[in-house]
TORKOL-4160 file (C-alpha; in steps of 0.2 Angstrom, whole numbers, padded with zeros to 4 digits, m for minus):
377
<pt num="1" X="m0335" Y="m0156" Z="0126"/>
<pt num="2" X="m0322" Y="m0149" Z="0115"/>
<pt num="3" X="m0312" Y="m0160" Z="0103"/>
<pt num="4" X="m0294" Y="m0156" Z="0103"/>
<pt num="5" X="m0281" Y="m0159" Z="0087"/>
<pt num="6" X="m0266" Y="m0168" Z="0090"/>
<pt num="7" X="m0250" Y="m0157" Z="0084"/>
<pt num="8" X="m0237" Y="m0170" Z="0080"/>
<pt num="9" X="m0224" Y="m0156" Z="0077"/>
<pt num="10" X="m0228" Y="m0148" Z="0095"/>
<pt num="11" X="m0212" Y="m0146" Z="0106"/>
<pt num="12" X="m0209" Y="m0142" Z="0123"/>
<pt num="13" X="m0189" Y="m0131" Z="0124"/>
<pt num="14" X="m0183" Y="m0124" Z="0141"/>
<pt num="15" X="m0201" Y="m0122" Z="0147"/>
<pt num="16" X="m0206" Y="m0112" Z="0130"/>
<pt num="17" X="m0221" Y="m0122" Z="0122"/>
<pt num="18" X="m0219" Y="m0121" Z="0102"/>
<pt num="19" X="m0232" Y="m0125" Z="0089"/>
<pt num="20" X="m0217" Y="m0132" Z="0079"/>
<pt num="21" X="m0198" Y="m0136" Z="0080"/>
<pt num="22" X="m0193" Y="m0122" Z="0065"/>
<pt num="23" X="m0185" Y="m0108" Z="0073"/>
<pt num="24" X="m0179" Y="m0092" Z="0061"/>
<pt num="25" X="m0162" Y="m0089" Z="0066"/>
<pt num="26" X="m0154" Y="m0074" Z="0071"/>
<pt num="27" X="m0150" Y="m0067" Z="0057"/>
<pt num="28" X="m0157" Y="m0055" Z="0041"/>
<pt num="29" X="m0173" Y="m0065" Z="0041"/>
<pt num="30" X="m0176" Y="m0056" Z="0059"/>
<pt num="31" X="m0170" Y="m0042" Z="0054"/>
<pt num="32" X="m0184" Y="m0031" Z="0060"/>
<pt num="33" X="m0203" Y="m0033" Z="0066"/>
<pt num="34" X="m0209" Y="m0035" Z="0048"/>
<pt num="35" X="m0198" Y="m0049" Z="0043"/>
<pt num="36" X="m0200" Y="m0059" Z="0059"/>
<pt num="37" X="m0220" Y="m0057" Z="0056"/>
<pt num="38" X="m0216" Y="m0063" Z="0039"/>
<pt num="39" X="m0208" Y="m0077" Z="0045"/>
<pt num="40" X="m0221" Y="m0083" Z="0058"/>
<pt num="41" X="m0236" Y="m0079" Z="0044"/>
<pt num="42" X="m0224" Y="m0092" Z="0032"/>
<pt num="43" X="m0225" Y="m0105" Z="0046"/>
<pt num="44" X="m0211" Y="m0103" Z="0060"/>
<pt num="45" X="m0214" Y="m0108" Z="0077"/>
<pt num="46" X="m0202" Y="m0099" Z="0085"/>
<pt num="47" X="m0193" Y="m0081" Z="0082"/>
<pt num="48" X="m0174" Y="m0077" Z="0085"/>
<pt num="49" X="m0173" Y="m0059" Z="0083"/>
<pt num="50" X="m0158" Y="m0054" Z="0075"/>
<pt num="51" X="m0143" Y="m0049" Z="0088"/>
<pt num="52" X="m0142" Y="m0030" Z="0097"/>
<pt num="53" X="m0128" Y="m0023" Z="0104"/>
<pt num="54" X="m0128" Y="m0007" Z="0114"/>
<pt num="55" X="m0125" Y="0002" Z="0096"/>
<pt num="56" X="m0132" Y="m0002" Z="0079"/>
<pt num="57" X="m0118" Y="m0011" Z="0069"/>
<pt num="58" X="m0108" Y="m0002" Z="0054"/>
<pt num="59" X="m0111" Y="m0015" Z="0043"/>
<pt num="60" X="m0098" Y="m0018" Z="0028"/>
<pt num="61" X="m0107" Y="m0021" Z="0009"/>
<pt num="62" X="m0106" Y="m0030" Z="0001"/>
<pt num="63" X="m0111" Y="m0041" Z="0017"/>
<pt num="64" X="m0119" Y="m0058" Z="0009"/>
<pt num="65" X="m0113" Y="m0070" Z="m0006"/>
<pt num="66" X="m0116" Y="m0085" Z="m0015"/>
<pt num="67" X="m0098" Y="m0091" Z="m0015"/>
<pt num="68" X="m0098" Y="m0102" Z="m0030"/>
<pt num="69" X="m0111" Y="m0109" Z="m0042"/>
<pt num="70" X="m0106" Y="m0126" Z="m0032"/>
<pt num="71" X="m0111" Y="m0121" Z="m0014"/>
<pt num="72" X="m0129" Y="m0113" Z="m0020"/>
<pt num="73" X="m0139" Y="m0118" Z="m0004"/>
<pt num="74" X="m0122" Y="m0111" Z="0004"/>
<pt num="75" X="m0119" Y="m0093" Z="0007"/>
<pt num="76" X="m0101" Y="m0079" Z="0015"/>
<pt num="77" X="m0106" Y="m0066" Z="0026"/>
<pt num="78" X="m0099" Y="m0051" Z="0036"/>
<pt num="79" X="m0118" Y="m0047" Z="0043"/>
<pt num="80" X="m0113" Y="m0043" Z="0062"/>
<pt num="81" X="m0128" Y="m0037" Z="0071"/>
<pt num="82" X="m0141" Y="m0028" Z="0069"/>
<pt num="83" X="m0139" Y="m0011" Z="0061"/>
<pt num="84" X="m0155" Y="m0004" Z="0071"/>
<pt num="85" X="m0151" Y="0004" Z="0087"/>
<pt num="86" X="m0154" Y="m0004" Z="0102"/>
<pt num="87" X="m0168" Y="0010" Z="0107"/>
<pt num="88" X="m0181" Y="0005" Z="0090"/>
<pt num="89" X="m0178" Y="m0013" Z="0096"/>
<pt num="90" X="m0185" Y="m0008" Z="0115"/>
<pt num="91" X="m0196" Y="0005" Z="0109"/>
<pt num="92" X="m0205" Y="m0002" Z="0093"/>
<pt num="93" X="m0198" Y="m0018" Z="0084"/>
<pt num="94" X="m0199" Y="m0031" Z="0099"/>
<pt num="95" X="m0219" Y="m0028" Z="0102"/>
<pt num="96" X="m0222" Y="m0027" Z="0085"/>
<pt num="97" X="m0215" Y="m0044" Z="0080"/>
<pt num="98" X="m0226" Y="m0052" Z="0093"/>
<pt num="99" X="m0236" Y="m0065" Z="0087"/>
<pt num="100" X="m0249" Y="m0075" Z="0098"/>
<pt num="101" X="m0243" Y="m0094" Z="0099"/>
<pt num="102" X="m0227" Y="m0091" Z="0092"/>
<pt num="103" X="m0210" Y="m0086" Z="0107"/>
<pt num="104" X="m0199" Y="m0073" Z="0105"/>
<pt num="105" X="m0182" Y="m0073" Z="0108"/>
<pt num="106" X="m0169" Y="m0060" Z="0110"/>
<pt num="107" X="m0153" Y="m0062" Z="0103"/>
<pt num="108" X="m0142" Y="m0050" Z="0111"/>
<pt num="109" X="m0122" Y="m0048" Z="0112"/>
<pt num="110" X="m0110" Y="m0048" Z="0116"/>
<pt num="111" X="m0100" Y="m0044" Z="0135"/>
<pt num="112" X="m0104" Y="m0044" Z="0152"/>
<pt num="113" X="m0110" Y="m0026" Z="0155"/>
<pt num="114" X="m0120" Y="m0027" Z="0137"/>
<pt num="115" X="m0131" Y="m0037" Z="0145"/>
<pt num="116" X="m0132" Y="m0028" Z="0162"/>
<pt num="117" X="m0136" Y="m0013" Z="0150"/>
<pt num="118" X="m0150" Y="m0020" Z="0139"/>
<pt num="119" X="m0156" Y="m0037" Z="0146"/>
<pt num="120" X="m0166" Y="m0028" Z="0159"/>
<pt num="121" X="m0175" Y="m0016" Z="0147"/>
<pt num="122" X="m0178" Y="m0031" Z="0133"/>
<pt num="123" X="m0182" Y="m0043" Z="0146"/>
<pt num="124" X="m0202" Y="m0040" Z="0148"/>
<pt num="125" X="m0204" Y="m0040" Z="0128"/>
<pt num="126" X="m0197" Y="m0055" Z="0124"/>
<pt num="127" X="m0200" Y="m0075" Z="0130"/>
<pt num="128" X="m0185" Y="m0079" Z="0131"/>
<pt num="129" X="m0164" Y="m0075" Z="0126"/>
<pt num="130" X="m0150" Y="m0080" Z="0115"/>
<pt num="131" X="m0133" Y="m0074" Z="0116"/>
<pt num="132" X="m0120" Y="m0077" Z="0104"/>
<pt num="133" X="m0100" Y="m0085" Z="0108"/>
<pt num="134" X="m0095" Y="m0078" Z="0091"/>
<pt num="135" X="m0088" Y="m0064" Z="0095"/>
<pt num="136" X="m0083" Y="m0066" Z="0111"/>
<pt num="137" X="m0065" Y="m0071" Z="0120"/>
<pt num="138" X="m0068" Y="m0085" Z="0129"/>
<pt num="139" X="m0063" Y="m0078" Z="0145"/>
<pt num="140" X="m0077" Y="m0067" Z="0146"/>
<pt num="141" X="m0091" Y="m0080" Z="0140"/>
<pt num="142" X="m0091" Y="m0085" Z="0159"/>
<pt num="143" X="m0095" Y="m0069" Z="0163"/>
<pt num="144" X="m0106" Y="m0063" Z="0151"/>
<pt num="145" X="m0119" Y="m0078" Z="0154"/>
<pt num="146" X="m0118" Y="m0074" Z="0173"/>
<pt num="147" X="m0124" Y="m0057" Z="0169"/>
<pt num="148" X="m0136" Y="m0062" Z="0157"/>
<pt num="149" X="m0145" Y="m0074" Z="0171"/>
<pt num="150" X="m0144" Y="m0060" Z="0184"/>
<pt num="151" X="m0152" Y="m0049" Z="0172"/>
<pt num="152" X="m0168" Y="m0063" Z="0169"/>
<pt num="153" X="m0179" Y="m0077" Z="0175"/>
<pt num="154" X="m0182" Y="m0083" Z="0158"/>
<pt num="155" X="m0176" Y="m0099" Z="0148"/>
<pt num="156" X="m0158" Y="m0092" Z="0141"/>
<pt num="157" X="m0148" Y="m0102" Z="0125"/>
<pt num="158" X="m0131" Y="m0101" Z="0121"/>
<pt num="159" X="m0127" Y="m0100" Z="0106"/>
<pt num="160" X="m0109" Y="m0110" Z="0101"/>
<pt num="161" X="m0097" Y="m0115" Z="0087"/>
<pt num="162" X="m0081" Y="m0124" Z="0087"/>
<pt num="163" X="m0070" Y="m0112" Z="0086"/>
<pt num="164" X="m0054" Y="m0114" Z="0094"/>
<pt num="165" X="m0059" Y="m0122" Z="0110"/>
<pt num="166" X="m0068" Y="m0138" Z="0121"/>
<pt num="167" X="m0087" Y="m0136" Z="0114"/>
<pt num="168" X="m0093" Y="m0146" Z="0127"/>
<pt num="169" X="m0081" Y="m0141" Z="0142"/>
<pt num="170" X="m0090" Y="m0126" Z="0139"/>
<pt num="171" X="m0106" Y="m0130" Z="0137"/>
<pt num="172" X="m0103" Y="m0139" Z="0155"/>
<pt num="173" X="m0098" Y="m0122" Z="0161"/>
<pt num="174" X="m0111" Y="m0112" Z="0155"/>
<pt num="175" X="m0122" Y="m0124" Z="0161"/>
<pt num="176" X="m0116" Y="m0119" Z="0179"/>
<pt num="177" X="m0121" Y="m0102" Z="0174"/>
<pt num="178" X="m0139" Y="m0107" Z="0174"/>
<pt num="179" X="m0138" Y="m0106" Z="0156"/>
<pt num="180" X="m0154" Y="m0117" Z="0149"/>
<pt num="181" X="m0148" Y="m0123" Z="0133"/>
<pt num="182" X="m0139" Y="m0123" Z="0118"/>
<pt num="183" X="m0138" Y="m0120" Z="0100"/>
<pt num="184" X="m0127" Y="m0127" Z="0088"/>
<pt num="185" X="m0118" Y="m0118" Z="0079"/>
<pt num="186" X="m0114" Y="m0100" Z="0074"/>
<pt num="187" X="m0107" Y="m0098" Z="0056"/>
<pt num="188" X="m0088" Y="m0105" Z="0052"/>
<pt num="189" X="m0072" Y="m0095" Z="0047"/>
<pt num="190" X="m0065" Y="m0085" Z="0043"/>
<pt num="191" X="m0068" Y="m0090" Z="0023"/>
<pt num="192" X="m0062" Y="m0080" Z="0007"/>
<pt num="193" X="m0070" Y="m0079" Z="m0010"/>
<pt num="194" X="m0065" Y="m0070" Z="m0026"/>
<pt num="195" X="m0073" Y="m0065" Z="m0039"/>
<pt num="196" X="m0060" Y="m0071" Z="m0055"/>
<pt num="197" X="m0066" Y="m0057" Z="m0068"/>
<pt num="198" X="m0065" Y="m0041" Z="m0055"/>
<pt num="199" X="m0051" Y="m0050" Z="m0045"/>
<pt num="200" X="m0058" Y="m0043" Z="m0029"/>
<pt num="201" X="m0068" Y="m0053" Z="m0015"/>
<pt num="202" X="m0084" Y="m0057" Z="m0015"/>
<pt num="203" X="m0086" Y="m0048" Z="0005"/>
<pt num="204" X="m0083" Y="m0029" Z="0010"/>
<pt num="205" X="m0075" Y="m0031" Z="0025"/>
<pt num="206" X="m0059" Y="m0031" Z="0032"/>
<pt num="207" X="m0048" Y="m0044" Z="0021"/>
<pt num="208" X="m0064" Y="m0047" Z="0009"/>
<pt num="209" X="m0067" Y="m0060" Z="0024"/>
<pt num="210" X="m0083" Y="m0068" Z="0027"/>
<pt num="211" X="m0091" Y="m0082" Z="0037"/>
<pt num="212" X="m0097" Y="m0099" Z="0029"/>
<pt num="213" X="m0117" Y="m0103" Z="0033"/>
<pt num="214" X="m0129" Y="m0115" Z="0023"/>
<pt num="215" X="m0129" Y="m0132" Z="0019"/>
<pt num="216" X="m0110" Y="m0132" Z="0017"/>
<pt num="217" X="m0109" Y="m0131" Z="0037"/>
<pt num="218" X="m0122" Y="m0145" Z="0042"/>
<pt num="219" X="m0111" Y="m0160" Z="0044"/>
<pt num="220" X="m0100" Y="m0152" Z="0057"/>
<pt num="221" X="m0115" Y="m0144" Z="0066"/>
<pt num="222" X="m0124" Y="m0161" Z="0063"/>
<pt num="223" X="m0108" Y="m0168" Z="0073"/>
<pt num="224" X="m0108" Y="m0156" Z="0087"/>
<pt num="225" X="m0128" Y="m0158" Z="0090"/>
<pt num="226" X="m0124" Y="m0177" Z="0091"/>
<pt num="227" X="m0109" Y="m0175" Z="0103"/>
<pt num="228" X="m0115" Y="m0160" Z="0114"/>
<pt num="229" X="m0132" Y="m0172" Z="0117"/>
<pt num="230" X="m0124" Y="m0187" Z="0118"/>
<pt num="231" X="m0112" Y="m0175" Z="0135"/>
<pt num="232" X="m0128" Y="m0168" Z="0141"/>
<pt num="233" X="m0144" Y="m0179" Z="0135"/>
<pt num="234" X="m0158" Y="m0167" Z="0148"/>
<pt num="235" X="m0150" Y="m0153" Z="0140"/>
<pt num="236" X="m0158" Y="m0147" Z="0126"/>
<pt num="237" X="m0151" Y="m0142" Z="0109"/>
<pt num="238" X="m0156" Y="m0132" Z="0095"/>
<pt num="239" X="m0147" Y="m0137" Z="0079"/>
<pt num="240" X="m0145" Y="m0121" Z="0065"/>
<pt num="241" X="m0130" Y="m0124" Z="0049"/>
<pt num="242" X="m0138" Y="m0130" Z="0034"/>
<pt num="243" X="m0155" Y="m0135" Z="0035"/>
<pt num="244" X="m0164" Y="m0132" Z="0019"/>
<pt num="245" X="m0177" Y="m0144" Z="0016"/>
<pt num="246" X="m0185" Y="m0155" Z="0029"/>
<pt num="247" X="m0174" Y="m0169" Z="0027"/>
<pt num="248" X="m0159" Y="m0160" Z="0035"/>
<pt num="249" X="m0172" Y="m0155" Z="0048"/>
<pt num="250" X="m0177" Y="m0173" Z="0051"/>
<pt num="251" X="m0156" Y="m0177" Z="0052"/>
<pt num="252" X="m0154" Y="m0166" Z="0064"/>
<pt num="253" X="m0169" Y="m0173" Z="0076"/>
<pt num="254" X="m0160" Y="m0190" Z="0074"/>
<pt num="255" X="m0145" Y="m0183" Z="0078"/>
<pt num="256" X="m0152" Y="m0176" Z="0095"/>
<pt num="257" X="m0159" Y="m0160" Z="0093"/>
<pt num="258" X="m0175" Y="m0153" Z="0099"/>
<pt num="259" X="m0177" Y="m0140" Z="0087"/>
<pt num="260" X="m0168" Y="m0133" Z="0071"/>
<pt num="261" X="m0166" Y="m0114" Z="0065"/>
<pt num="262" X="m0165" Y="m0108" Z="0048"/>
<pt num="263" X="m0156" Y="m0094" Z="0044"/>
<pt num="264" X="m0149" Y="m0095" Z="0023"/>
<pt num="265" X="m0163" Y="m0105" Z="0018"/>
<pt num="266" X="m0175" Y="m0092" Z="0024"/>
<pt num="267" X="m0164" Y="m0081" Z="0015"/>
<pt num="268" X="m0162" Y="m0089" Z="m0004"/>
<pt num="269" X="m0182" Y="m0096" Z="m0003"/>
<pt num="270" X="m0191" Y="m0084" Z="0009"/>
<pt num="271" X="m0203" Y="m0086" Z="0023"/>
<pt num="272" X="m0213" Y="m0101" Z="0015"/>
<pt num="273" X="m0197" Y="m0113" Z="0019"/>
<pt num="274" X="m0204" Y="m0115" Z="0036"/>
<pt num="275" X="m0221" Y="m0120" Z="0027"/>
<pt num="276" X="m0211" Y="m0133" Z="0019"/>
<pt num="277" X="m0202" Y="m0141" Z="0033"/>
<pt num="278" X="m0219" Y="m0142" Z="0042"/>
<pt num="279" X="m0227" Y="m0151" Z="0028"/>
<pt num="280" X="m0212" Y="m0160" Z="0025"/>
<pt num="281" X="m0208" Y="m0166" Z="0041"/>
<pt num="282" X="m0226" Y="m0171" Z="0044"/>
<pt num="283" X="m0229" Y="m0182" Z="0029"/>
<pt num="284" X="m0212" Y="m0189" Z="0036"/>
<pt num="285" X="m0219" Y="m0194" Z="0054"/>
<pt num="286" X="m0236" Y="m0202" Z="0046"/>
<pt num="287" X="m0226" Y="m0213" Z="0034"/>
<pt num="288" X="m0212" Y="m0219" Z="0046"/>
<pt num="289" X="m0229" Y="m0220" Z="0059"/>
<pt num="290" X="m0224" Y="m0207" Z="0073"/>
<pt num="291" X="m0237" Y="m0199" Z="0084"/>
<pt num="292" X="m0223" Y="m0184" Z="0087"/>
<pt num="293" X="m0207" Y="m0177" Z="0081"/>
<pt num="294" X="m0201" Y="m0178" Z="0098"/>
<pt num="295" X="m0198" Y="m0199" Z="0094"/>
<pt num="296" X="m0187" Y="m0193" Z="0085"/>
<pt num="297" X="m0174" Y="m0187" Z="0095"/>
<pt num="298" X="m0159" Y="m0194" Z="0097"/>
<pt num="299" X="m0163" Y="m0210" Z="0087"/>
<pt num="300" X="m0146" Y="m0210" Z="0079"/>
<pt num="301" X="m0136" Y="m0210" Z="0095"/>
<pt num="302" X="m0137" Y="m0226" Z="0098"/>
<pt num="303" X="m0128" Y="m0231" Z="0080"/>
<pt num="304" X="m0114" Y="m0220" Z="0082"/>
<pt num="305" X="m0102" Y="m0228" Z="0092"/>
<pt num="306" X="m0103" Y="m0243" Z="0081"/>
<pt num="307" X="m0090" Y="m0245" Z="0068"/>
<pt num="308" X="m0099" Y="m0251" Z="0053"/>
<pt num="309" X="m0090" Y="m0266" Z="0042"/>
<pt num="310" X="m0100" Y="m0268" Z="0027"/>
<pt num="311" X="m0096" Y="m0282" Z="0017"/>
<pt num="312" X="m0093" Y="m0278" Z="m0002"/>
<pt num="313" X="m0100" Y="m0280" Z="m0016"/>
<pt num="314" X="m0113" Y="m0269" Z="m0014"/>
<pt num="315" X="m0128" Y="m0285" Z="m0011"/>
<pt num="316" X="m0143" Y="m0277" Z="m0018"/>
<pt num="317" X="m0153" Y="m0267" Z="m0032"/>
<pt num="318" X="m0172" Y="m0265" Z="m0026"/>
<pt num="319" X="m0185" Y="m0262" Z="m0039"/>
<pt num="320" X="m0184" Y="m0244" Z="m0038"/>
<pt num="321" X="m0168" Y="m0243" Z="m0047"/>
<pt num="322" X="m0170" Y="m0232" Z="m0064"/>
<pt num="323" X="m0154" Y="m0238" Z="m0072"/>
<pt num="324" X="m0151" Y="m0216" Z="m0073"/>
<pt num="325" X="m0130" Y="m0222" Z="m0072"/>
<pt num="326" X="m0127" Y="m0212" Z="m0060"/>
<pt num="327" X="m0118" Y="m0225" Z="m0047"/>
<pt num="328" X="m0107" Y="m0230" Z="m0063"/>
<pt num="329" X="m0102" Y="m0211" Z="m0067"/>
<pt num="330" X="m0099" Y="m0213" Z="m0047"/>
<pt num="331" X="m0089" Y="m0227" Z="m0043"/>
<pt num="332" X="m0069" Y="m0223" Z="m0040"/>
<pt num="333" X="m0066" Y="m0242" Z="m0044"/>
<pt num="334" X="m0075" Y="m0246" Z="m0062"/>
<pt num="335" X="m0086" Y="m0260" Z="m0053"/>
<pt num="336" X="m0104" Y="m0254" Z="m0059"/>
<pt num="337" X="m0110" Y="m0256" Z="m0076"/>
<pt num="338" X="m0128" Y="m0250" Z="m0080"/>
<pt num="339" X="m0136" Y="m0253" Z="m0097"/>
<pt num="340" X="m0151" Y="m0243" Z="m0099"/>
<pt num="341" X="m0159" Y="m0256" Z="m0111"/>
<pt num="342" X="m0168" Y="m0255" Z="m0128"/>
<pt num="343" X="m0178" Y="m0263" Z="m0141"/>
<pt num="344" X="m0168" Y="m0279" Z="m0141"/>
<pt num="345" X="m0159" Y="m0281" Z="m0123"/>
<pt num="346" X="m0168" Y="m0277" Z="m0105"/>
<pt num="347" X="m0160" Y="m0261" Z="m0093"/>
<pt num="348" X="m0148" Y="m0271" Z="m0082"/>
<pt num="349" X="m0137" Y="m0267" Z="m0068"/>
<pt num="350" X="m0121" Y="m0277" Z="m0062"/>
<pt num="351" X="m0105" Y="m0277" Z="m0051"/>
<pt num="352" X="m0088" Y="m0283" Z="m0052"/>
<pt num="353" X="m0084" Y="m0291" Z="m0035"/>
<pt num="354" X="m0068" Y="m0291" Z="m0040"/>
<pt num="355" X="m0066" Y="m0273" Z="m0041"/>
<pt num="356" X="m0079" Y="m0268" Z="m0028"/>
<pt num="357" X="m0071" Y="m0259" Z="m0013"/>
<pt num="358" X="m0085" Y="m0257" Z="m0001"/>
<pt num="359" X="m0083" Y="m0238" Z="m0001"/>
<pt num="360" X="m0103" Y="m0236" Z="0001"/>
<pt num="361" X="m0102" Y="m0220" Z="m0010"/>
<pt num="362" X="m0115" Y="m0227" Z="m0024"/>
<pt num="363" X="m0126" Y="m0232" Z="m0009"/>
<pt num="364" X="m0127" Y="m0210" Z="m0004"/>
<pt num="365" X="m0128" Y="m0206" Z="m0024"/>
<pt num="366" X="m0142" Y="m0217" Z="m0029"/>
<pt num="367" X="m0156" Y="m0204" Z="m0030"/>
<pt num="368" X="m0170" Y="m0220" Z="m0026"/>
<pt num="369" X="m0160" Y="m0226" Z="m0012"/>
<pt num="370" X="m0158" Y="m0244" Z="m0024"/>
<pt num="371" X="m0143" Y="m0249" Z="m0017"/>
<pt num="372" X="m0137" Y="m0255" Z="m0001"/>
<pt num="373" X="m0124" Y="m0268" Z="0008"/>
<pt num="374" X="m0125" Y="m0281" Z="0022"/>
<pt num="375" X="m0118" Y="m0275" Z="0038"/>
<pt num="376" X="m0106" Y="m0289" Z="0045"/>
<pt num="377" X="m0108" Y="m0298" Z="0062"/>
């Protein structure tokens, strides 16, 4: 008989069975067959191609940017969709991006008769569809995920951001459409970024506007995850805004979600990022001693409607402290004092209780976790 491995990363979405939780997201990563191939062969369980329309985009350049040295995981774009014409997608680039094991999923956009056009001609080269609220008004989301599950049998995501609107009011209405789950969120703007020395903005389009992406976006995509589960806890959720490493990937399983998609990353350090978040995420579960991501999920809920009162001072320095000054350089109330130590005195590390707010921040800049406080009964 056969022996059979255990996959600790394997995940069950919607039906769609996925070696892994690490989706690319639409995006220029899936920007054609080769790319999404590219990602699969870096590690990627899942691939989102990037959006079609019923025309290829006119895309302004420039279209990407860093916006400032300080936000270097972050990135502004005025991507659109894609710039291929709807006919290579059908024609050539779904079946070529086919990879055994790994689901694909169309991204497509972005009304109700878009996807009475294309959905049927997509639908039997692709496992399963996205569709994006980015774009569209919200009087016309209703209709457009009605077409969309008239046009399909298969497991259908929407794709949302808060823009403007009741996230979860319309999750629940999309969710009457027969929509099967959700991805949180699309890029946030519009944002503006110049460039002092030209004094022109960093984006080509329209007003030099862009949209923001990256690591700068994962709390509030974090926050969304959490609440939309929290609404809607059968309901699955996808979380995409920020996640670089396999930490943020592991926030956002804590937070609810039963997969992540990577978009910038994939971007700034290329297909071997979903390597990463495999092997990081892995070592992760074997340290903490989970058999599977999925006891993960949701983990975190259960803390969040408590409102934490930590007693100050800060109660404790472990054994892994460094005495690197960093929670000194940190503290808005001068309550830390850190001697690195020498020939003739020992490293030491102190606080005032006097001056010591409770604020926690030293507790998030310690870079060996040293520090921590005694939560109050």
């Amino acid at each position: 008989m056969a022996s059979t491995t255990h996959n600790p990363l394997a995940v069950n979405i919607a039906g769609l069975d996925f070696k892994n939780p690490f989706f690319v997201a639409a995006g220029p990563p899936g920007r054609d067959a080769k790319c999404l191939v590219a990602c699969a062969n870096g590690g990627s369980g899942g691939l989102v191609c990037k959006t079609i329309s019923t025309s290829a985009a006119q895309v302004p350049r420039p279209c990407m940017a860093r916006p400032a040295s300080d936000l270097a995981t972050s990135m502004l774009n005025v991507e659109l969709w894609s710039d291929l014409p709807p006919e290579d997608w059908i024609a050539r680039e779904y079946a070529a991006a086919r990879v055994p094991g790994v689901p694909l999923i169309a991204s497509v956009g972005y009304s109700a008769a878009d996807m009475l056009a294309l959905v049927p001609k997509v639908d039997p080269l692709v496992d399963a569809f996205e569709f994006s609220c980015h774009y569209t008004k919200l009087d016309e989301i209703t209709a457009l995920a009605q077409a969309l599950r008239k046009s399909t049998t298969k497991p259908i995501f929407a794709k949302l951001s808060p823009h403007g609107h009741d996230l979860i009011e319309l999750a629940k209405q999309l969710r009457s459409c027969g929509i099967n789950g959700f991805v949180v969120m699309n890029s946030l703007g519009p944002c503006l970024s110049l460039d002092i020395e030209t004094e022109r903005p960093l984006l080509g389009g329209s007003g030099g506007k862009g949209w923001m992406s990256g690591s700068a976006i994962r709390p509030i995509a974090l926050y969304w995850v959490s609440q939309l589960v929290t609404a809607m806890p059968d309901v699955p959720v996808i979380g995409v805004g920020g996640v670089t490493s396999w930490r943020d990937a592991v926030e956002f399983f804590l937070a609810g979600a039963s997969g992540v998609q990577v978009c910038t990353a994939a971007i700034y350090q290329g297909p071997k990022v979903f390597g990463d978040l495999v092997t990081g995420v892995t070592s992760f579960l074997q340290r903490k001693g989970y058999s599977s991501v999925t006891q993960l999920r949701g983990r975190a809920l259960a803390h969040l409607p408590v409102q934490h009162n930590l007693i100050p001072p800060i109660s404790s320095v472990n054994d892994t402290c460094v005495h690197c000054g960093v929670c000194q350089r940190g503290c808005p109330f001068e309550a830390i004092l850190v001697k690195k130590g020498d020939a003739t005195s020992p490293a030491s590390w102190k606080v005032d209780p006097t001056k010591c707010y409770g604020c926690g921040l030293c507790t998030t800049l310690c870079p060996k976790h040293s520090l921590s406080m005694i939560t109050r009964s």
